[in-house]
Wavefront OBJ file of the C-alpha trace (Angstrom):
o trace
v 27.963 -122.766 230.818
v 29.801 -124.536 233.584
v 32.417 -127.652 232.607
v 29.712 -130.126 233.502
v 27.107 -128.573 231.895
v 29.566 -127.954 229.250
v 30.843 -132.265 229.417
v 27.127 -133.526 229.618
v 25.845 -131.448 226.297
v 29.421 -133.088 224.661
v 28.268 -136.526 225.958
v 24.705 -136.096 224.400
v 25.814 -134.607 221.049
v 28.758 -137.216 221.139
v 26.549 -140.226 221.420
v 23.921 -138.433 218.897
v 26.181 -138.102 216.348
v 28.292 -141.308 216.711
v 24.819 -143.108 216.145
v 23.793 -141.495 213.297
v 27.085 -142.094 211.787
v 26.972 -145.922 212.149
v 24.965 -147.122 208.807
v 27.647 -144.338 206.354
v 30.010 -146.651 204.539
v 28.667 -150.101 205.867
v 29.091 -152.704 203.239
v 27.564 -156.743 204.020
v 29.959 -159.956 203.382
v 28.919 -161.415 199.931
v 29.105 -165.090 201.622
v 28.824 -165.147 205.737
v 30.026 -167.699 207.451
v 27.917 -170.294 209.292
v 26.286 -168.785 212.591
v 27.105 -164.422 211.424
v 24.064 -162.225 210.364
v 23.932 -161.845 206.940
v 23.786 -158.463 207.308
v 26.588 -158.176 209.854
v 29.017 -155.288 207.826
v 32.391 -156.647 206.935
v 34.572 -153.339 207.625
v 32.577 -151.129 210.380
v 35.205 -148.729 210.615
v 34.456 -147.552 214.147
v 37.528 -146.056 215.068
v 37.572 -143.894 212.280
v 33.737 -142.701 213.014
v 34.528 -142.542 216.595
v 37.333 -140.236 215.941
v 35.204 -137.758 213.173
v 32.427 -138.033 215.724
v 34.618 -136.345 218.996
v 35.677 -133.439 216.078
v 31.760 -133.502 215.073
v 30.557 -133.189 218.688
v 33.155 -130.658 220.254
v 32.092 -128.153 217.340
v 28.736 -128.412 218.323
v 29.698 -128.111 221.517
v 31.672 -125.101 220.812
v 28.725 -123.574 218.970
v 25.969 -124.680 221.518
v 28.332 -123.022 224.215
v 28.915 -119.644 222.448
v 24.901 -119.939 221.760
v 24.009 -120.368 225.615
v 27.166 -117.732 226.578
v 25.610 -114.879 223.709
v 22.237 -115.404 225.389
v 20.769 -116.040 222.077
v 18.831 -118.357 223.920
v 18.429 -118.292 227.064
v 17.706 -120.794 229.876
v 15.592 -118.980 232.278
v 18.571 -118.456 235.072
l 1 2 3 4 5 6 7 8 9 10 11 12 13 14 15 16 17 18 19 20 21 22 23 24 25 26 27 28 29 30 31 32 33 34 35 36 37 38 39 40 41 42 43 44 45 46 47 48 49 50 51 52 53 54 55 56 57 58 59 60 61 62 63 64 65 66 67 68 69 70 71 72 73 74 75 76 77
């Protein structure tokens, strides 16, 4: 695969993975304040699940590449 190929399949897994991470470790505020969702989580931690989501997504990306380059599947070119 080509770097853009190769940048767009990181983007996609990146954004995959980074949302499915979103509702691990999430814990609510026992009293919100006036005018905040009750559900709103009190520690989102989104720089840490940002940061194990690039590691996440560029071994997939690794592994998708070496997949496509192996022609274990192939993409009809």
């Amino acid at each position: 695969m080509d770097f853009v190929s190769s940048l767009v399949v990181f983007l996609l897994l990146w954004w995959w993975v980074f949302l499915m991470s979103l509702p691990f470790g999430v814990r609510t505020v026992d009293t919100p304040e006036a005018g905040h969702a009750p559900s709103a989580p009190a520690r989102p931690m989104l720089w840490r699940k940002a940061l194990v989501t690039t590691f996440i997504a560029g071994a997939l990306t690794v592994l998708v590449n070496w997949t496509i380059s192996a022609q274990i599947i192939s993409l009809g070119m």
